[in-house]
C-alpha positions as CSV (number, residue, x, y, z in Angstrom):
1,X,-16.7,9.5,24.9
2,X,-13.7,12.2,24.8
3,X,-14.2,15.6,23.9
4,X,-12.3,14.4,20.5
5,X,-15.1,12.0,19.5
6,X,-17.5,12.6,17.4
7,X,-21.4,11.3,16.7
8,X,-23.0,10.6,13.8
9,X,-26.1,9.4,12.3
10,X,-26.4,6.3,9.7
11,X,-29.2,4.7,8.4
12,X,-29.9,1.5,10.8
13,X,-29.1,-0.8,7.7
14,X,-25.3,0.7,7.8
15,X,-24.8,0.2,11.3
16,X,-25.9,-3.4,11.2
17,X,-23.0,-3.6,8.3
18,X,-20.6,-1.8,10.0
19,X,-21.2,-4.1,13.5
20,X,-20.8,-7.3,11.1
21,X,-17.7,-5.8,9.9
22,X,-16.8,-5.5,13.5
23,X,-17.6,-8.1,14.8
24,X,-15.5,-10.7,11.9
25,X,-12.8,-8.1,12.3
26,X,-12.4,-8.3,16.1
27,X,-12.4,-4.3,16.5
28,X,-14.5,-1.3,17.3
29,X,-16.9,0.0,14.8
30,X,-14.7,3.0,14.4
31,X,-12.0,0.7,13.7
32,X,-13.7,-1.1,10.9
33,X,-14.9,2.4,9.1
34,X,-11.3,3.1,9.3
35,X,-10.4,0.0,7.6
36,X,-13.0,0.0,5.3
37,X,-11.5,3.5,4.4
38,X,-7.9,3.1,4.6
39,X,-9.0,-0.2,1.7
40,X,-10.8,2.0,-0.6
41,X,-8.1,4.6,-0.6
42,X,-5.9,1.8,-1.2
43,X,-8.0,0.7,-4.5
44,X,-8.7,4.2,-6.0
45,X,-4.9,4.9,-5.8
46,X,-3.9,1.6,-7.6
47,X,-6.8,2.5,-10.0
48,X,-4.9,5.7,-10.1
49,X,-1.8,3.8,-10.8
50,X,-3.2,1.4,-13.5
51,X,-5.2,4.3,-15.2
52,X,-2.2,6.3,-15.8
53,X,0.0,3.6,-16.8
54,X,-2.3,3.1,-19.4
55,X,-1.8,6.4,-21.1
56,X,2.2,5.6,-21.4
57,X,3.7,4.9,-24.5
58,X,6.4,2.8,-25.3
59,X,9.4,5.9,-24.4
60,X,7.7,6.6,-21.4
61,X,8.0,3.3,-19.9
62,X,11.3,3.3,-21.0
63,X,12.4,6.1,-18.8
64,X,11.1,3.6,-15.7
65,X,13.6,0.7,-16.8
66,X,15.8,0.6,-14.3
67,X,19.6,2.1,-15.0
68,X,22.8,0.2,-14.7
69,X,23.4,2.1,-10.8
70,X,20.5,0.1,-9.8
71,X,21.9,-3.5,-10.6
72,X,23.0,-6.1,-8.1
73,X,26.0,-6.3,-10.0
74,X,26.0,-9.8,-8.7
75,X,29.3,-10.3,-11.0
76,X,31.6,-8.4,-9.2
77,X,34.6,-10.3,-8.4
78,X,35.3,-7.7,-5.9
79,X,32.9,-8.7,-3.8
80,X,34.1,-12.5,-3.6
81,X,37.7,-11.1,-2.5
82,X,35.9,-9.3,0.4
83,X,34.2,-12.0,1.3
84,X,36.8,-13.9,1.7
85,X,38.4,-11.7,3.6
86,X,35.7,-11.0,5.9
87,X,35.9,-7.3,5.0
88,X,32.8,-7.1,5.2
């Protein structure tokens, strides 16, 4: 153990899950608390995400279309002439 570890104490039952976790995982048992963490982080922020998008009317979602700057502009005839000029 370094001196940057740390010990804790869990209830017998959570240990067992956290080894299973482990163990189908392929990783340490601080590896898996770490992943079970980094995936509920992951799901409260997308709760985040869908909660707030929920409150948005209409004009708000509006302002997220995107604007013409962010087309592909896959029209451009420019972009043929280079092309064919390997200008690229």
């Amino acid at each position: 153990m370094s001196s940057t570890d740390t010990t804790i104490k869990v209830p017998r039952r959570l240990r067992d899950r956290i080894s299973e976790r482990a163990k189908r995982e392929h990783v340490t048992l601080a590896v898996a608390i770490e992943h079970a963490l980094d995936e509920a982080e992951e799901l409260e922020f997308w709760g985040d995400v869908r909660r707030h998008h929920s409150t948005l009317t209409d004009e708000d979602r509006q302002e997220y279309v995107p604007g013409h700057a962010l087309r592909d502009n896959l029209d451009d005839t420019g972009d043929d002439a280079l092309s064919d000029e390997e200008a690229w």
